[in-house]
Backbone as ProteinMPNN parsed JSONL, in Angstrom:
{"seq_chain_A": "XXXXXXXXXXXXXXXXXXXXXXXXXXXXXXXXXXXXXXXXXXXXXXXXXXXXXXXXXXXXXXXXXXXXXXXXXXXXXXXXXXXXXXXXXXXXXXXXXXXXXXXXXXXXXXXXXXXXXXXXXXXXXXXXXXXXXXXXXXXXXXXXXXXXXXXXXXXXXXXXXXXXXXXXXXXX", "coords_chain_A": {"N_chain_A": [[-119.186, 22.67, -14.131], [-119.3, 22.037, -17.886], [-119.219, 19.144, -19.342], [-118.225, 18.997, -22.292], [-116.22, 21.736, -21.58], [-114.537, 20.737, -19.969], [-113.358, 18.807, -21.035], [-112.035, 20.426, -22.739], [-110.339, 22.668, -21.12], [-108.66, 20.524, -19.955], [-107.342, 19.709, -22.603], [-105.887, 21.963, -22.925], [-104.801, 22.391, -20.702], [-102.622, 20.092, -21.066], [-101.115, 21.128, -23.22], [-100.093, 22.841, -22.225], [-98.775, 21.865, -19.757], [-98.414, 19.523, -20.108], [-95.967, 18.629, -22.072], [-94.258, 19.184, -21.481], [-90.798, 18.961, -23.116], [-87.979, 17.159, -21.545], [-85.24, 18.049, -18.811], [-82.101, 18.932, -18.852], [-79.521, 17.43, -17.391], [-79.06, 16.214, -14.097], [-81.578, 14.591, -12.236], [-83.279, 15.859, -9.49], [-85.747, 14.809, -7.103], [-87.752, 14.788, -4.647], [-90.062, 13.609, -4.4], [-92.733, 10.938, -3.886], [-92.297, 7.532, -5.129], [-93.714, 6.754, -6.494], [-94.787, 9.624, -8.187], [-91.864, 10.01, -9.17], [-91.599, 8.262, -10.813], [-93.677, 8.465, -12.576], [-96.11, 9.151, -14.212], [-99.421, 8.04, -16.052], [-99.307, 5.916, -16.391], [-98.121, 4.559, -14.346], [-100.769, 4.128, -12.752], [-102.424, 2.944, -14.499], [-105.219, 0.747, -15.118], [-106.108, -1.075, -17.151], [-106.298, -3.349, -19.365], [-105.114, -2.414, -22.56], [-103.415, 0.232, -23.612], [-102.724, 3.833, -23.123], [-102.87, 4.536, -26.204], [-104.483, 3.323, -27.263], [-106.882, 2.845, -30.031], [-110.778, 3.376, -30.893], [-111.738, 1.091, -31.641], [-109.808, -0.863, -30.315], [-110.523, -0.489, -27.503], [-113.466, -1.1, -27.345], [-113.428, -3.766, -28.146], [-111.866, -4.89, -26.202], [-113.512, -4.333, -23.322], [-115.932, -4.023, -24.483], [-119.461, -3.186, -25.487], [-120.037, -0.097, -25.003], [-122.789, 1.23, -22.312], [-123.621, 3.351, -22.895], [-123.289, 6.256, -25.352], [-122.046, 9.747, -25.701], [-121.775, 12.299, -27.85], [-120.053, 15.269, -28.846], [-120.084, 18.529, -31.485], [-117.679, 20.349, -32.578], [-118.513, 23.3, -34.798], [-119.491, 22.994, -37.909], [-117.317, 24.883, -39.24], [-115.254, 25.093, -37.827], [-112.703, 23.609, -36.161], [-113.06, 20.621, -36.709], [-113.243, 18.9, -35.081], [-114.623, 16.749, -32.472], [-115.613, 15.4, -29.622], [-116.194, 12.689, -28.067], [-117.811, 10.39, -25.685], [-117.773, 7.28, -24.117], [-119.778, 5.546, -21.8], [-119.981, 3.286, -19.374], [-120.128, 0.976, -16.632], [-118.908, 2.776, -13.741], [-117.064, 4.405, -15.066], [-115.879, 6.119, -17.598], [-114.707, 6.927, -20.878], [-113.191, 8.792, -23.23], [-112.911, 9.907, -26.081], [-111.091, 11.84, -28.679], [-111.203, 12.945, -31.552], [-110.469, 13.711, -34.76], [-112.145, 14.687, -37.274], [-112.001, 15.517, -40.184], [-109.321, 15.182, -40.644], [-109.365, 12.628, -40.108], [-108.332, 11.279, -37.929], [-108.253, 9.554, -34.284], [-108.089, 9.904, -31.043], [-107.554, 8.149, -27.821], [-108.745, 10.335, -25.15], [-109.01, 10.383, -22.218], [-109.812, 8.757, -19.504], [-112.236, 8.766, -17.264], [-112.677, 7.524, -13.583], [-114.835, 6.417, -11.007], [-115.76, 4.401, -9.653], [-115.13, 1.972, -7.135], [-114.871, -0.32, -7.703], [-113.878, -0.596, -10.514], [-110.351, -0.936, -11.584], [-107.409, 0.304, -10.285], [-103.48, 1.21, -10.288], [-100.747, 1.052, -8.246], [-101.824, 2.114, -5.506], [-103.74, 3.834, -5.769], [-107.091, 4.647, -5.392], [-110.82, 5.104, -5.809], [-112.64, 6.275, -3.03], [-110.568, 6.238, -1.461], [-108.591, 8.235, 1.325], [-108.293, 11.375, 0.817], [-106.431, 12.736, 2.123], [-103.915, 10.603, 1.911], [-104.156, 9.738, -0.442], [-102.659, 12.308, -1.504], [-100.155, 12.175, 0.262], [-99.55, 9.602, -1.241], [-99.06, 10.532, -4.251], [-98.091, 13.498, -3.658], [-97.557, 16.725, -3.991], [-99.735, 18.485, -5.828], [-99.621, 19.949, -8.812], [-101.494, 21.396, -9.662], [-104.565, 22.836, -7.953], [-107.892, 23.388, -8.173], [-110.818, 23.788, -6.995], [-112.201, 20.978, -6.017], [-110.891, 19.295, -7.478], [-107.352, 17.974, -7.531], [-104.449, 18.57, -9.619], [-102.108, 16.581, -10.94], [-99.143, 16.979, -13.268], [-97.019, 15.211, -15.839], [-94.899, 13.851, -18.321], [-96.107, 13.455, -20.312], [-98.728, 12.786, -19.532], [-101.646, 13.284, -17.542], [-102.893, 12.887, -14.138], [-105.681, 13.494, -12.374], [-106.986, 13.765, -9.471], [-109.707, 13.598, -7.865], [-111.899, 15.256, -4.888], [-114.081, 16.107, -3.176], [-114.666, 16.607, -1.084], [-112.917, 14.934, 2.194], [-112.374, 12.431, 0.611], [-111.445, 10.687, -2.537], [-113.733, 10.705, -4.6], [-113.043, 10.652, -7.785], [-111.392, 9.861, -9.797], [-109.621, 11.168, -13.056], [-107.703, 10.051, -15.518], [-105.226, 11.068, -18.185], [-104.057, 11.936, -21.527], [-101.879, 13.454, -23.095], [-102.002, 15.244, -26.184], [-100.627, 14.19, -29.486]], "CA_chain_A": [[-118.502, 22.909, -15.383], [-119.733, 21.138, -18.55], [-118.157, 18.103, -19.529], [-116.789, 19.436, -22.966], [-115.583, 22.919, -21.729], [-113.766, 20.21, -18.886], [-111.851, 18.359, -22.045], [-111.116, 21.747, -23.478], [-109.133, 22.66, -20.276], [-107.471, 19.188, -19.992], [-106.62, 19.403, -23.44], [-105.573, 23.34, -23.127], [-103.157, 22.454, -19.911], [-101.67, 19.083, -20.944], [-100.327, 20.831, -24.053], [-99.289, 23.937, -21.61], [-97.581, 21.666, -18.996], [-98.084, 18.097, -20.253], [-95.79, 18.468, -22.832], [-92.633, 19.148, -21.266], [-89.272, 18.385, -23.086], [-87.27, 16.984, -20.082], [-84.751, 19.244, -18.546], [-80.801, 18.703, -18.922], [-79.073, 17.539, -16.175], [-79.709, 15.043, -12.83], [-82.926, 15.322, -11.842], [-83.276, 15.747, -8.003], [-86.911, 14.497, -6.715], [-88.156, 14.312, -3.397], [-91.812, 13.068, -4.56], [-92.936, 9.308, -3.914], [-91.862, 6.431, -6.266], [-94.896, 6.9, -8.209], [-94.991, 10.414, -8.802], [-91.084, 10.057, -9.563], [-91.91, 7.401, -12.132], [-94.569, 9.665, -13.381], [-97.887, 9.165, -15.398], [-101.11, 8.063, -15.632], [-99.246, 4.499, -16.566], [-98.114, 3.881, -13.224], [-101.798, 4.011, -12.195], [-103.732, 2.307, -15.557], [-105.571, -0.815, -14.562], [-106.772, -1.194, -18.061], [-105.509, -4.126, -20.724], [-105.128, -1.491, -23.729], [-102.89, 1.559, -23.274], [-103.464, 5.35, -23.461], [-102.354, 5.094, -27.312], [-105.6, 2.611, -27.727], [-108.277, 3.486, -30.575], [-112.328, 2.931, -30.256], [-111.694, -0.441, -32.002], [-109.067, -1.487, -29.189], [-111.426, 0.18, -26.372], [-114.617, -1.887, -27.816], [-112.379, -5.159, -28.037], [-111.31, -5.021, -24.623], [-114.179, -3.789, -22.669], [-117.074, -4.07, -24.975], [-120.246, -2.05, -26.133], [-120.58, 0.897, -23.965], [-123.885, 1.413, -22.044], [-123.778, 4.672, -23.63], [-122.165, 7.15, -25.92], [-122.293, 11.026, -25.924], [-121.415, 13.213, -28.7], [-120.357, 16.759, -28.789], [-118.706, 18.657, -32.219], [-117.513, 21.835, -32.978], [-119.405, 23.799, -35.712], [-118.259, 22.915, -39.579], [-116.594, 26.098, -39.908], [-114.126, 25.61, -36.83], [-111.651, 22.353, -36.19], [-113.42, 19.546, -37.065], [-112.727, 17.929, -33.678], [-115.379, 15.98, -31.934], [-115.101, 14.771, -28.746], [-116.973, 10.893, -28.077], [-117.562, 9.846, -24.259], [-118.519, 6.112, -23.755], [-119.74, 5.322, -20.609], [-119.459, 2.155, -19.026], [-120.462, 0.873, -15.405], [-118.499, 3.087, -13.067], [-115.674, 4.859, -15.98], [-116.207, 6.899, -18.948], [-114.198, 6.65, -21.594], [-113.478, 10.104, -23.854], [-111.902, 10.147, -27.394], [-110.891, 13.146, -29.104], [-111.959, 12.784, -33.067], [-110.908, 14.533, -35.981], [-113.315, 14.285, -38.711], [-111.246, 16.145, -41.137], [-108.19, 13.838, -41.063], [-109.631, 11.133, -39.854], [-107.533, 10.295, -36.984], [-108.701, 9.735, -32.957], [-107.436, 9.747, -29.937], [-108.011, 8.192, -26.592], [-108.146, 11.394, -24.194], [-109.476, 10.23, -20.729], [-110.632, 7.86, -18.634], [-112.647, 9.044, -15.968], [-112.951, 6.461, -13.192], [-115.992, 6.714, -10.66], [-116.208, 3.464, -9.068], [-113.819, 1.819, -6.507], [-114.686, -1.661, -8.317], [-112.758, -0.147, -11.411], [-109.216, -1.447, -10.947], [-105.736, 1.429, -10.474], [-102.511, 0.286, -9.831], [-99.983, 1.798, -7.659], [-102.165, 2.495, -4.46], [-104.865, 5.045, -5.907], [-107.925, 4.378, -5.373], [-111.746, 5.819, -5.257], [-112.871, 5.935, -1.792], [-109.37, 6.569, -0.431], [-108.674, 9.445, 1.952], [-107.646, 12.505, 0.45], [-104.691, 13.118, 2.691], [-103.78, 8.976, 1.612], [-103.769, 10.107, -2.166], [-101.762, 13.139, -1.59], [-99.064, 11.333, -0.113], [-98.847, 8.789, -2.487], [-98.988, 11.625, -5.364], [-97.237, 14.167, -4.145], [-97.723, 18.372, -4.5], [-99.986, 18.795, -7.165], [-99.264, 21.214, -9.752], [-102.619, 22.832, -10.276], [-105.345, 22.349, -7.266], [-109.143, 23.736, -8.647], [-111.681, 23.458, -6.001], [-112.407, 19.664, -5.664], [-109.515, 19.016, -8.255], [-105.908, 18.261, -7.86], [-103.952, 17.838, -10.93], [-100.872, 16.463, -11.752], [-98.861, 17.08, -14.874], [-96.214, 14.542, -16.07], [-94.492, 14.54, -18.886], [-97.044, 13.088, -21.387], [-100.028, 12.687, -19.027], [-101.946, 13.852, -15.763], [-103.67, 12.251, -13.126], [-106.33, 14.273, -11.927], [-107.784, 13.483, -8.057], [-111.473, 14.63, -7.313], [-112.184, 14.868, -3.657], [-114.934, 17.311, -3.077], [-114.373, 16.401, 0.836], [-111.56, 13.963, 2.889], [-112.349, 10.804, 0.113], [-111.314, 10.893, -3.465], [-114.51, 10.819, -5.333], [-113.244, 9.927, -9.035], [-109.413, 9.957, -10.593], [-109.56, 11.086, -13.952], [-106.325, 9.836, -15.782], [-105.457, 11.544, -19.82], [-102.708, 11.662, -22.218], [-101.147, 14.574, -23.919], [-101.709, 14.929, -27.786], [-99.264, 14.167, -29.897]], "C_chain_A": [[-118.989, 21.839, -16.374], [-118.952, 20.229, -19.18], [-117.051, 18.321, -20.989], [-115.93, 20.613, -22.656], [-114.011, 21.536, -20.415], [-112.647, 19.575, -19.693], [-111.417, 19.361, -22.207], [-109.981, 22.245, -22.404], [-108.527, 21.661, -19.879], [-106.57, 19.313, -21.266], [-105.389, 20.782, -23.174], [-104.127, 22.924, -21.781], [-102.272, 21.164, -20.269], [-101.095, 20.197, -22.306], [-99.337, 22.056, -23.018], [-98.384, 23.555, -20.565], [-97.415, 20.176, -18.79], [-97.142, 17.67, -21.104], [-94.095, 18.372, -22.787], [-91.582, 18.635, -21.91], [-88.275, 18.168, -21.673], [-85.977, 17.851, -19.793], [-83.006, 18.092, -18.323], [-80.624, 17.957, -17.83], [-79.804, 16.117, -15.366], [-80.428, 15.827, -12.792], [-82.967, 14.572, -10.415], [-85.021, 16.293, -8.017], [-87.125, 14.078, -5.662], [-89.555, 13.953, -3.559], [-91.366, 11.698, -4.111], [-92.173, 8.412, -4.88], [-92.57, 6.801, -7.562], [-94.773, 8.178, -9.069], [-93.603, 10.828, -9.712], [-90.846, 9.482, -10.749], [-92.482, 8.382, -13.604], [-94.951, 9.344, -14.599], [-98.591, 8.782, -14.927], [-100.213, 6.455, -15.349], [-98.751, 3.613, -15.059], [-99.806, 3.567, -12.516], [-102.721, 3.082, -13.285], [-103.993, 0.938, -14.696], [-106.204, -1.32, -15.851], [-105.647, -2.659, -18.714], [-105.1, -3.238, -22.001], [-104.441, 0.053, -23.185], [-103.954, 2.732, -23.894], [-103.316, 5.457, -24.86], [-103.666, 3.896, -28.374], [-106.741, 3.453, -28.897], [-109.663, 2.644, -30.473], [-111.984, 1.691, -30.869], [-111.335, -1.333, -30.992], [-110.215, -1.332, -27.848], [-112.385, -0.949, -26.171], [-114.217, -3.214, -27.51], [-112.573, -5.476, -27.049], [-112.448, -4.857, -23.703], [-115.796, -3.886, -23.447], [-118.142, -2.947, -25.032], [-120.6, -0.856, -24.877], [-122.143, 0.896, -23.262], [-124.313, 2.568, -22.638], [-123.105, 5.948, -24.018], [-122.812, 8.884, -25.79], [-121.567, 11.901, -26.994], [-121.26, 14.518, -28.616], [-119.482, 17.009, -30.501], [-118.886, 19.871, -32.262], [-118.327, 22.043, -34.238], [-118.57, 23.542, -36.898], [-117.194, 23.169, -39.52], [-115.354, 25.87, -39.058], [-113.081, 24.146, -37.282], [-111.934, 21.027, -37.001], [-112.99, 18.544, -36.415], [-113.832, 17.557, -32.778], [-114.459, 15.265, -30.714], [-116.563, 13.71, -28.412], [-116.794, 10.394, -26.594], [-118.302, 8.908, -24.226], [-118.389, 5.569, -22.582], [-120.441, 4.121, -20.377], [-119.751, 1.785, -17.393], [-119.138, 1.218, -14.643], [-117.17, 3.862, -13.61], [-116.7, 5.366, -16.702], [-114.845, 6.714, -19.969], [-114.236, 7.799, -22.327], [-112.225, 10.328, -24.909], [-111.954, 11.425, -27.913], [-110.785, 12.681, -30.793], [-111.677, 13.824, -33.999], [-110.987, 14.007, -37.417], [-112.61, 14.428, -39.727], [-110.492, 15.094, -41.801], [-107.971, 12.975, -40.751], [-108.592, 10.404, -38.885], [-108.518, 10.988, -35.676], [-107.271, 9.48, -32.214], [-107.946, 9.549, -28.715], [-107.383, 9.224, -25.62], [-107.946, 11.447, -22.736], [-110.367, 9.047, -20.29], [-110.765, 8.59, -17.305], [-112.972, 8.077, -14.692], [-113.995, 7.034, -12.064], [-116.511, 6.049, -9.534], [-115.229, 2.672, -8.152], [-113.687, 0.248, -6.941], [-113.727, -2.074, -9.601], [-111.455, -0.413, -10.747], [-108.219, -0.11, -11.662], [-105.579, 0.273, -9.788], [-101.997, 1.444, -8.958], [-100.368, 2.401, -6.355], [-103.629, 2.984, -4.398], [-105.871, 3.996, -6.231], [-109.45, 4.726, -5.052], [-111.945, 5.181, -4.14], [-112.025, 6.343, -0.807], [-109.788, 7.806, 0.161], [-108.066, 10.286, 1.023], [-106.296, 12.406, 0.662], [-103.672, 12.107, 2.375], [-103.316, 9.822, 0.234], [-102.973, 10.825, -2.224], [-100.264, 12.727, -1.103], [-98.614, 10.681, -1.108], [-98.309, 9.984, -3.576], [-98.084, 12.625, -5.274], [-97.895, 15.508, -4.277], [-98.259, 18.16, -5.297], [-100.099, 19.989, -7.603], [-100.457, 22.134, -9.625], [-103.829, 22.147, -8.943], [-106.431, 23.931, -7.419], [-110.603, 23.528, -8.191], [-111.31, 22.162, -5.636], [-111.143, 19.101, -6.734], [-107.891, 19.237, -7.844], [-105.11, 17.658, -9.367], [-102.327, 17.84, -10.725], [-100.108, 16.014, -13.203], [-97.79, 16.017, -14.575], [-95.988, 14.959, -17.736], [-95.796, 14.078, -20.05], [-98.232, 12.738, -21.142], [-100.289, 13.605, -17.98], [-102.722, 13.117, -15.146], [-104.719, 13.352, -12.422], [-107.359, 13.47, -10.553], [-108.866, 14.353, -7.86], [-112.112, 14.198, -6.077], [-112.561, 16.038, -3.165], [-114.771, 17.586, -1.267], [-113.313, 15.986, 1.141], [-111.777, 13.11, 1.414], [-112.428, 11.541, -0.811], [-112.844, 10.121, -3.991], [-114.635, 10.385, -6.952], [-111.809, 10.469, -9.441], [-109.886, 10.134, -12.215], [-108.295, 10.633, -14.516], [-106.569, 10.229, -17.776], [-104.337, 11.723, -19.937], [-103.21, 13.146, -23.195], [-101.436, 14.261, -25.116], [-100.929, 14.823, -28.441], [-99.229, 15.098, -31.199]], "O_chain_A": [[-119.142, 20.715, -15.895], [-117.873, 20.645, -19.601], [-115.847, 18.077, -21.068], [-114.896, 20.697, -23.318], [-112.806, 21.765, -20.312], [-111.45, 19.621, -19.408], [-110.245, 19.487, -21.854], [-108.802, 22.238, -22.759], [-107.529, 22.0, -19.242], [-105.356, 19.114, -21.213], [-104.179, 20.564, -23.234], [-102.918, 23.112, -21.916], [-101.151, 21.153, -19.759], [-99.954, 19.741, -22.369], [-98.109, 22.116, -23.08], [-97.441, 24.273, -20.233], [-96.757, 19.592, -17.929], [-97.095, 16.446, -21.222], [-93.194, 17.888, -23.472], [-91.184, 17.629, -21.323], [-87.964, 19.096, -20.926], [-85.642, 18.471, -20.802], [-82.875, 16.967, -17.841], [-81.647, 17.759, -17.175], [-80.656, 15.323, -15.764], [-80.437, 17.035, -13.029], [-82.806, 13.383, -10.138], [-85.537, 17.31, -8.481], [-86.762, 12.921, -5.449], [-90.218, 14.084, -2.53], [-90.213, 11.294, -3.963], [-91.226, 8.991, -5.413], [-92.351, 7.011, -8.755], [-94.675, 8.124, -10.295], [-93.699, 11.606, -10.662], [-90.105, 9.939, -11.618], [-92.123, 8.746, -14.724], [-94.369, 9.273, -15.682], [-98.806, 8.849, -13.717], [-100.39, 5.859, -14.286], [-98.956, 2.431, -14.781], [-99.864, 2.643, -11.705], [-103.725, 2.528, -12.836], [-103.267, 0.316, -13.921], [-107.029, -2.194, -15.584], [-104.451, -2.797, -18.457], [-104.376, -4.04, -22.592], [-105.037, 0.821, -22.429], [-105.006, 2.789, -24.531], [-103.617, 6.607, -25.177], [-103.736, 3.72, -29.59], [-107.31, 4.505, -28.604], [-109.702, 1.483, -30.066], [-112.007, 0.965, -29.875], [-112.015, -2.3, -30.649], [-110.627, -2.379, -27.348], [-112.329, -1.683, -25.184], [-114.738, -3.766, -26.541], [-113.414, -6.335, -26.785], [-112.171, -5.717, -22.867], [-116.778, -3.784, -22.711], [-117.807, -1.821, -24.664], [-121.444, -1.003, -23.993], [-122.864, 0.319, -24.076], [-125.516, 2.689, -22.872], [-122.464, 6.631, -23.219], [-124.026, 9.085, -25.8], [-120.417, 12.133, -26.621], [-122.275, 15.141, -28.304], [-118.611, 16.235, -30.9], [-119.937, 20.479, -32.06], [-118.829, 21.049, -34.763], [-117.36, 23.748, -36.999], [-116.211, 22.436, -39.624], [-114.332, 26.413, -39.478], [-112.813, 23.775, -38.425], [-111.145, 20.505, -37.788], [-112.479, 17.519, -36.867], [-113.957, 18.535, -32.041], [-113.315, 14.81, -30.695], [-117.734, 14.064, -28.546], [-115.676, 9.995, -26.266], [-119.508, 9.151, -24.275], [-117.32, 5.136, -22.152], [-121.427, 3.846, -21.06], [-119.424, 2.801, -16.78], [-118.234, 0.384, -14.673], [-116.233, 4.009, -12.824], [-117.918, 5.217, -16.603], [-113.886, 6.207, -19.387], [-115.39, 8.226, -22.316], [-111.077, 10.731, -24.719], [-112.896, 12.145, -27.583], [-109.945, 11.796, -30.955], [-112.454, 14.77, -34.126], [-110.344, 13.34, -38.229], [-112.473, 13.397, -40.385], [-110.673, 14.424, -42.817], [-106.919, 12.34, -40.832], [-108.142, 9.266, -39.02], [-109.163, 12.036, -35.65], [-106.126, 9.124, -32.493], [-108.704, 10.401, -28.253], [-106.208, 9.263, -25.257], [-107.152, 12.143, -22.103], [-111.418, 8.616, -20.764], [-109.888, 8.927, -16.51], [-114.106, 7.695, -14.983], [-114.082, 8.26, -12.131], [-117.285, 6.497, -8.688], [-114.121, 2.817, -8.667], [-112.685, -0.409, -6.658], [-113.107, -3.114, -9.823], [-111.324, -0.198, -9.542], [-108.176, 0.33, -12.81], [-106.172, -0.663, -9.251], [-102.559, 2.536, -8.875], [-99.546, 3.174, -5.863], [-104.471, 2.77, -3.525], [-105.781, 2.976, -6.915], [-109.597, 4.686, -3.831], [-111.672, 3.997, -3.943], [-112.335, 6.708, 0.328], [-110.812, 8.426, -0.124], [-107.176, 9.755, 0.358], [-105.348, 12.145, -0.079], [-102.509, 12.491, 2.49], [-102.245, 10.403, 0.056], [-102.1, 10.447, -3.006], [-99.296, 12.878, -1.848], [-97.615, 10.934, -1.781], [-97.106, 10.243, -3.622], [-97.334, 12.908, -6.208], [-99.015, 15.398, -4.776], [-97.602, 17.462, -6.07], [-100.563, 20.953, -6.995], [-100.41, 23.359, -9.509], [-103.964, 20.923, -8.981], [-106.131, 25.068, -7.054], [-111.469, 23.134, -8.972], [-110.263, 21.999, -5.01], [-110.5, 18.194, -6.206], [-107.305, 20.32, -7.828], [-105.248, 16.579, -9.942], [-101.566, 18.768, -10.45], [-100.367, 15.081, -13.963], [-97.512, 15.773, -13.401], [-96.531, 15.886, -18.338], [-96.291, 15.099, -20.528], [-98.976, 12.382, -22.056], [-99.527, 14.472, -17.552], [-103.464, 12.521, -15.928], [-104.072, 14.197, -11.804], [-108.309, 12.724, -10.787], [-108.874, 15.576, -7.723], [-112.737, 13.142, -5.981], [-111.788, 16.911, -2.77], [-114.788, 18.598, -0.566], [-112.391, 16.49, 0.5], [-110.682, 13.34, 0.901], [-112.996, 12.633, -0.77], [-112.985, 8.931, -3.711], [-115.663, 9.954, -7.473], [-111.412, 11.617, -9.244], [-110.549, 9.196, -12.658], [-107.454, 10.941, -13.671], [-107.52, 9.9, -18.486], [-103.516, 11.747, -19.021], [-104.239, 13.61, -23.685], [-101.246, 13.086, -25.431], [-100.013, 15.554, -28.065], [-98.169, 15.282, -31.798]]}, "name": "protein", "num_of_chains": 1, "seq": "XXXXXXXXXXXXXXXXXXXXXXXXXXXXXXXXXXXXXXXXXXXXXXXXXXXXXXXXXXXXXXXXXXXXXXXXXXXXXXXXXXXXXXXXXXXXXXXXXXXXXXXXXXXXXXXXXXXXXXXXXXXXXXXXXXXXXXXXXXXXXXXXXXXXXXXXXXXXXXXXXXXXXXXXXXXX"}
């Protein structure tokens, strides 16, 4: 799958089940701690939150090894998506030209030298991650995803061992 049609369905399900208004009532959860907590933020290992722009990103982490560009045609949104990649992460803002605002969309992680919190970690076992995590909502070959209310965690474990955690935030 190509890496922008892969934002377009991140963006397309966080607004379809990342977006959740929370539901009346006690909420009865038999998940983990973490997934009861729920987000990406139990897992960031970053200095700079998900609500960071390329200034903050740059700051913190410094000049990418290399950026990729994609944009829609004139005529359509005027939404660009910007992936700066970085030894063992990517980094993937969401850009509109128009009205001049961004957004950090994703961090892809890659590398098990990259620091999560909360347990997760590349390399782990599969069956390891799924405990910690929990049922995930949407599972897409080598993809499990879980929604929260304003993020998802996405596990990629083409075999037993997680392979690369994407972690992204809902638009506002």
């Amino acid at each position: 799958m190509s890496s922008a049609r892969h934002v377009l369905i991140a963006v397309i399900l966080l607004s379809l089940y990342g977006c959740d208004a929370p539901e009346e009532g006690p909420e009865v959860d038999d998940r983990p701690d973490l997934a009861r907590v729920g987000g990406v933020q139990d897992v960031w290992g970053f200095e700079f939150g998900m609500d960071a722009d390329r200034e903050r990103v740059r700051h913190e982490l410094g000049s990418p090894a290399s950026v990729s560009e994609s944009s829609a045609p004139e005529s359509a949104s005027g939404l660009e998506v910007e992936r700066w990649y970085y030894d063992g992460f990517q980094v993937t803002f969401l850009i509109n030209v128009r009205e001049e605002y961004e957004h950090l969309l994703a961090v892809r992680i890659e590398d098990p030298k990259v620091p999560l919190r909360g347990g997760l970690r590349i390399g782990m076992r599969l069956d390891a991650a799924l405990e910690l995590l929990g049922e995930p909502r949407v599972v897409d070959g080598a993809s499990r995803v879980y929604f929260y209310r304003d993020s998802t965690i996405e596990v990629v474990a083409p075999a037993t061992t997680v392979e690369a955690v994407q972690l992204s935030r809902a638009l506002p």
